[in-house]
C-alpha positions as CSV (number, residue, x, y, z in Angstrom):
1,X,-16.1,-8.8,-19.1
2,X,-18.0,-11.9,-17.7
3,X,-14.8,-13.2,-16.2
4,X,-14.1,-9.5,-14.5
5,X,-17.5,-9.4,-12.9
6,X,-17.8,-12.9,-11.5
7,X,-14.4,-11.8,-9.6
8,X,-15.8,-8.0,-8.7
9,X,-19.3,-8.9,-7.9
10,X,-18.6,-10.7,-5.2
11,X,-16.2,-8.1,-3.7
12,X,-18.8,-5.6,-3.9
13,X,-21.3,-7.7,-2.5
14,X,-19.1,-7.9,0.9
15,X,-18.8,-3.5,0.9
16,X,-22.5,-3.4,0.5
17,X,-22.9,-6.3,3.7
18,X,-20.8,-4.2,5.7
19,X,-22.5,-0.9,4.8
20,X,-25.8,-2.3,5.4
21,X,-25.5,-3.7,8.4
22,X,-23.6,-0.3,9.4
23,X,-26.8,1.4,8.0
24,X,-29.4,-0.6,9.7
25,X,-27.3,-0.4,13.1
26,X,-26.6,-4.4,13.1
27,X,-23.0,-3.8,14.2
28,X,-22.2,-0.4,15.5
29,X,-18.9,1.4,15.7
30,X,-17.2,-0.6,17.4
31,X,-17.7,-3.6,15.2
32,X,-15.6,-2.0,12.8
33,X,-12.8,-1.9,15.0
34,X,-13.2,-5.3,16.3
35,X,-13.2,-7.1,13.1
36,X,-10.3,-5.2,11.7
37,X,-8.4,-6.4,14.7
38,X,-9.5,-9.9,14.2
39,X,-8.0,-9.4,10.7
40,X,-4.7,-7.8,11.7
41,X,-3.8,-10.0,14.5
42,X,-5.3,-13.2,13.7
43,X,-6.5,-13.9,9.8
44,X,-4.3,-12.1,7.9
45,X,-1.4,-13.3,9.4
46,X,-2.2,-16.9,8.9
47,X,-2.9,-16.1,5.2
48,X,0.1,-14.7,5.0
49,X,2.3,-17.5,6.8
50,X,0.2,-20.1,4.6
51,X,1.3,-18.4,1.2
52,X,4.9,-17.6,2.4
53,X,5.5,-21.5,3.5
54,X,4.1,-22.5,-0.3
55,X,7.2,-20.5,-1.9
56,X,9.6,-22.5,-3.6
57,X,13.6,-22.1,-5.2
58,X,12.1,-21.8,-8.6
59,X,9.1,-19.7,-8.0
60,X,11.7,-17.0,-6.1
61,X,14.3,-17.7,-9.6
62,X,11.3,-15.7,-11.7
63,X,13.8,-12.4,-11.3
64,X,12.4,-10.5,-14.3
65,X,8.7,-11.3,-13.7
66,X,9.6,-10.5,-10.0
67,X,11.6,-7.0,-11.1
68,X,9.1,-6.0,-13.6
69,X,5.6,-6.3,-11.4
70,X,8.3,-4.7,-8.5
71,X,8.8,-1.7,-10.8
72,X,5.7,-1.2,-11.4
73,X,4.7,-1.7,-7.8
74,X,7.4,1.1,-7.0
75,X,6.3,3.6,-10.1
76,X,2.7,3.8,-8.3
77,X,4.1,3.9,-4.9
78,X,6.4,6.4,-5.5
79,X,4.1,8.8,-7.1
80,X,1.3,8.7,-4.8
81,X,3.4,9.3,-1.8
82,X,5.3,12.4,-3.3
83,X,1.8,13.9,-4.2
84,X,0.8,13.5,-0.7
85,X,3.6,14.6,1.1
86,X,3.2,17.7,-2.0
87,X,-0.6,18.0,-0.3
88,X,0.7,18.2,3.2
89,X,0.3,14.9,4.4
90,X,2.5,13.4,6.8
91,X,4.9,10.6,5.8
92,X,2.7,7.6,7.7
93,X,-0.2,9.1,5.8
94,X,1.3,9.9,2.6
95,X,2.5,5.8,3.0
96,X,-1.3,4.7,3.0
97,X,-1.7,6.5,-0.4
98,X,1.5,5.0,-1.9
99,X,0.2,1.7,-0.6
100,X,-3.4,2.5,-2.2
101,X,-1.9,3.2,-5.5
102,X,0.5,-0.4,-6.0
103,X,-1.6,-2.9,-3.8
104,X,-3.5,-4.6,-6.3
105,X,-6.6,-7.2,-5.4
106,X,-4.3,-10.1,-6.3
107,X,-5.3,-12.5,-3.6
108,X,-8.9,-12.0,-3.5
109,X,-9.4,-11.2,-7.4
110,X,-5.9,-12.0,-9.1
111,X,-6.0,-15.7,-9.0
112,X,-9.3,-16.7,-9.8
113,X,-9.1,-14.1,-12.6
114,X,-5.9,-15.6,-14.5
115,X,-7.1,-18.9,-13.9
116,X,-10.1,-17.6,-15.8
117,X,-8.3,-16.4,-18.3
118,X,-4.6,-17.9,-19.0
119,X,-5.4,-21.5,-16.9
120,X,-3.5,-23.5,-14.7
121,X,0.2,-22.5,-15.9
122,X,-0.5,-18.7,-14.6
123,X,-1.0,-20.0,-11.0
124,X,2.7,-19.4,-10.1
125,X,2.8,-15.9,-11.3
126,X,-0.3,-15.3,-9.3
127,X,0.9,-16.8,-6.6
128,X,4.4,-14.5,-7.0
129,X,2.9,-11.4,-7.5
130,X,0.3,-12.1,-4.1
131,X,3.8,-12.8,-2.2
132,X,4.7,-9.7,-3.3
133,X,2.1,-7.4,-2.4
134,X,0.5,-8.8,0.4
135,X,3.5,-9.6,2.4
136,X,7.2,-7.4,0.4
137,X,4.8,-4.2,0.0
138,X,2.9,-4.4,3.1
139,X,5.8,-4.8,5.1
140,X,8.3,-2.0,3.5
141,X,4.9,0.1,4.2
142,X,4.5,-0.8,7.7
143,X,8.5,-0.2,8.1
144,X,8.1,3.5,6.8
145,X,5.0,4.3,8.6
146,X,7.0,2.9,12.1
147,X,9.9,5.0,10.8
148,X,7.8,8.1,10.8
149,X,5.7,7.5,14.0
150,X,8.2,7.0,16.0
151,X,10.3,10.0,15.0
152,X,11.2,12.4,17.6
153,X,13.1,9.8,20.5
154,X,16.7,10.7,18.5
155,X,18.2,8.3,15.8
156,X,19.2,5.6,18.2
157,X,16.0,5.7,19.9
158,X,13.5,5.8,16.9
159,X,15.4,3.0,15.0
160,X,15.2,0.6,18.8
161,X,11.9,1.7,18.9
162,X,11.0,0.6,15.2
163,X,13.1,-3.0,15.7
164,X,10.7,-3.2,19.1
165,X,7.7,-2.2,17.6
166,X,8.7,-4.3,13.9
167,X,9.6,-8.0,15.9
168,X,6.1,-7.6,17.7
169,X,4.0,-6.7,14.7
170,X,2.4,-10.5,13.9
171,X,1.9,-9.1,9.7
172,X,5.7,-9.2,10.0
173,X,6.5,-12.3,12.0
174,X,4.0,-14.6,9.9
175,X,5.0,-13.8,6.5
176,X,9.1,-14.1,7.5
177,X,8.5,-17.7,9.2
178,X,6.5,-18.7,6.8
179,X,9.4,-17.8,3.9
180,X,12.0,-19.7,6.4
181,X,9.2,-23.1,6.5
182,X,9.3,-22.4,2.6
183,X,12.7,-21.8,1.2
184,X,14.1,-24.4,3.8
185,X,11.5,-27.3,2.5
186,X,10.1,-27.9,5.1
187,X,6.7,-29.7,5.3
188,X,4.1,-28.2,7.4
189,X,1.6,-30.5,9.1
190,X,-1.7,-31.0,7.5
191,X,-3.9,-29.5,10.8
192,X,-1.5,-26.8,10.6
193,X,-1.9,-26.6,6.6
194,X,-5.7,-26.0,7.3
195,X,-5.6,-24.0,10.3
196,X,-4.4,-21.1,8.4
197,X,-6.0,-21.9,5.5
198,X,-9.5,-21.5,7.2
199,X,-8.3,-18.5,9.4
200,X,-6.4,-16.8,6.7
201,X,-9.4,-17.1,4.8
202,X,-11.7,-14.9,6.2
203,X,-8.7,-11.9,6.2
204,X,-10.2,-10.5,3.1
205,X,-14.2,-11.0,3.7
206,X,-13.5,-9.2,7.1
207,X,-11.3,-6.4,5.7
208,X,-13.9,-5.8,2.9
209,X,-17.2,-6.2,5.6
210,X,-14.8,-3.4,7.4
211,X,-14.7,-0.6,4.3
212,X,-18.4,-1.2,4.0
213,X,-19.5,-0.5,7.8
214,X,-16.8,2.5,7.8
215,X,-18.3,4.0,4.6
216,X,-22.3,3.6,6.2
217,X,-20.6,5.7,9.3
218,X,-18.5,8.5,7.1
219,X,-19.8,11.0,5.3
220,X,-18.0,11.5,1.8
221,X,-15.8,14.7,1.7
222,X,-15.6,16.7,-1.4
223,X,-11.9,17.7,-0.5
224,X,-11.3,14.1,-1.1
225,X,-13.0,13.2,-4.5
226,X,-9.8,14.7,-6.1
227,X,-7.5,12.2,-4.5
228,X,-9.7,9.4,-4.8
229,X,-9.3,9.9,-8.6
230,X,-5.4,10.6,-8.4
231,X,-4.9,7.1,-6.7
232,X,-7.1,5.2,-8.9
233,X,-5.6,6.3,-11.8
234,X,-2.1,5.7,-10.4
235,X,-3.6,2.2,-9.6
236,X,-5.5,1.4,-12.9
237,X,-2.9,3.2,-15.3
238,X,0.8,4.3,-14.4
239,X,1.1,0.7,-12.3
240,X,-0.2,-1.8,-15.4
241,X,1.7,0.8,-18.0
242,X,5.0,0.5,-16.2
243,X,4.6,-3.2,-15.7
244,X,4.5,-3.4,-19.7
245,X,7.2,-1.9,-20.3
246,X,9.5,-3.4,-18.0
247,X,8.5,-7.1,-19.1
248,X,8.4,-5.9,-22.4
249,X,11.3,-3.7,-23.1
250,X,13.3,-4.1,-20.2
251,X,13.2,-8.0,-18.9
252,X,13.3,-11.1,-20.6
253,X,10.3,-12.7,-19.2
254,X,7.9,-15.6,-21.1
255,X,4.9,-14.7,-22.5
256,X,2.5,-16.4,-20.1
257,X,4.4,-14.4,-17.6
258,X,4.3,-11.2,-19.0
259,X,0.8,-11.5,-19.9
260,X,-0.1,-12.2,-16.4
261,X,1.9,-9.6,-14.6
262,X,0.5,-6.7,-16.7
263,X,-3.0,-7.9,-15.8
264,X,-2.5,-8.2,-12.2
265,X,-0.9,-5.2,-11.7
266,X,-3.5,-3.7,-13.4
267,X,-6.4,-4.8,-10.6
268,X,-8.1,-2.3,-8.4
269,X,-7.1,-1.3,-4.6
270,X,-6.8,-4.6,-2.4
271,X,-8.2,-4.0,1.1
272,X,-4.7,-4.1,2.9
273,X,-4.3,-0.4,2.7
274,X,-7.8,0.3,4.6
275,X,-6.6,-2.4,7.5
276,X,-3.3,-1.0,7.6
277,X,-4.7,2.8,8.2
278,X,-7.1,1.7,11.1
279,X,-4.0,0.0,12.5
280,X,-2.0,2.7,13.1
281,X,-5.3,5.1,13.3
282,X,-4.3,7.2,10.4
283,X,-6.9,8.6,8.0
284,X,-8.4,6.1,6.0
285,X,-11.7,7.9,3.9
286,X,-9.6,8.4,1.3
287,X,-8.0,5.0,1.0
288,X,-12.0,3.4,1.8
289,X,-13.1,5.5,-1.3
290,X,-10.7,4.9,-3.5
291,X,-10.9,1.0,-3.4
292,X,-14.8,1.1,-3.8
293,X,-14.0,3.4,-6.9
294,X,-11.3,1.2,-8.3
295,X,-13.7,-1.7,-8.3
296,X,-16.0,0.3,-10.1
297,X,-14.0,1.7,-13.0
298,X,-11.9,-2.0,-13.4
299,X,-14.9,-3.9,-14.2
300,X,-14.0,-1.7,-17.8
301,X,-10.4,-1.2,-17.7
302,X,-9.7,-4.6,-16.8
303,X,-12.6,-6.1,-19.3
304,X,-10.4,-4.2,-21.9
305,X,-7.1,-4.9,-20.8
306,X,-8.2,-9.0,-20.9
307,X,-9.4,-8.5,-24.5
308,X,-6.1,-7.2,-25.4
309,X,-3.6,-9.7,-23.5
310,X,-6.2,-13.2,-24.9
């Protein structure tokens, strides 16, 4: 349990900054808005460009550790966005919950956490399974929710208007030239190297400052308590059960692998969601909630699940 609070603490001590300084009117509304931008157009791409250009041949050859924390990715996903399109929601929307239910913490919690607990040799898996969610999930989201806002123009003209709206997105340009600069070997300068290392790094601090100034300006509905609870189950439960049984039953992966997939698919709510919704100005009390909650309930679920894998 020691292990799972030195990674959650510090993630809750970022919300609470945020709310705060929401509370005591230190940044007002608009602050909110501004650094969400800063992480959309400027950090997070860099983190992801910095990760994607670190990918090598044998980390992408891990097909069954790469299939199993997939399936489990897409059990989650699937479920939350059928229950919100079931609740009314519409697709873009009902895409933010899916994406709340598989993105795990894997970046900001993940890696420190198996280094914590399985060493050095879990590194690549970490590393895989961040690729995964922070740049292959994020970016199938961000394609349905284009696909769904830009509905109405005809086939021809919603798919040119999704290519348009896709190629200029930066959380889709970084992560793609940073996979070319990685599969292709190609070294990338040392300034470079740190550039986006000390830009992407503030991505996550920013994202979770963000969830604490919207929660000091939102009022809590009751109407949302319910689906709070849905996702973080989906998150905490179905996600790390399915991953299990794929690299268990299903896919011949080694045991340091398989050990390390079921524990980071089994982290609470990452913040990309929450940055996601204010992007596109969908709904995001739901999706704010339900990560704060997640954090909350892993600090047991994950203590237990660590117990079990050592």
């Amino acid at each position: 349990m020691q292990a799972v609070l030195n990674a959650v603490l510090p993630i809750f001590a970022l919300i609470l900054a945020g709310f705060l300084s929401g509370r005591t009117a230190l940044f007002g509304p608009a602050a909110a808005d501004s650094l969400n931008r800063f992480a959309i157009y400027l950090a997070l791409p860099a983190l992801m460009f910095g990760a994607m250009a670190k990918i090598t041949p044998d980390q992408v050859a891990q097909v069954g550790f790469a299939a199993a924390f997939a399936g489990g990715i897409a059990a989650a996903f699937a479920a939350a966005f059928v229950l919100g399109l079931g609740r009314g929601l519409r697709g873009a929307q009902a895409c933010i919950e899916g994406l709340d239910a598989g993105y795990s913490n894997v970046g900001f919690m993940g890696i420190p956490l198996c280094l914590l607990v399985f060493g050095p040799a879990s590194l690549p898996a970490a590393i895989i399974a961040t690729l995964f969610t922070a740049c292959v999930l994020f970016l199938f989201a961000i394609v349905l929710i284009e696909l769904d806002l830009q509905k109405g123009a005809g086939r021809a003209g919603t798919a040119r208007k999704v290519v348009l709206a896709l190629v200029r997105n930066p959380l889709l340009i970084a992560p793609l030239a940073g996979l070319a600069v990685g599969l292709a070997g190609i070294p990338v300068p040392g300034p470079v190297e740190r550039f986006a290392a000390l830009l992407g790094g503030a991505a996550s601090p920013c994202a979770l400052v963000c969830i604490g100034l919207f929660l000091a300006q939102e009022r809590v509905v009751l109407a949302d308590v319910r689906p709070m609870a849905v996702l973080v189950g989906l998150k905490l439960v179905l996600q790390p059960a399915m991953t299990a049984f794929l690299v268990y039953q299903v896919f011949a992966v080694p045991d340091l692998w398989a050990r390390a997939a079921v524990l980071l698919s089994a982290l609470p709510i990452g913040s990309g969601p929450f940055t996601l919704a204010k992007l596109y100005g969908l709904e995001a009390g739901v999706t704010s909630g339900a990560i704060l909650i997640s954090h909350l309930v892993s600090v047991v679920t994950v203590s237990l699940l660590v117990a079990w894998l050592v």
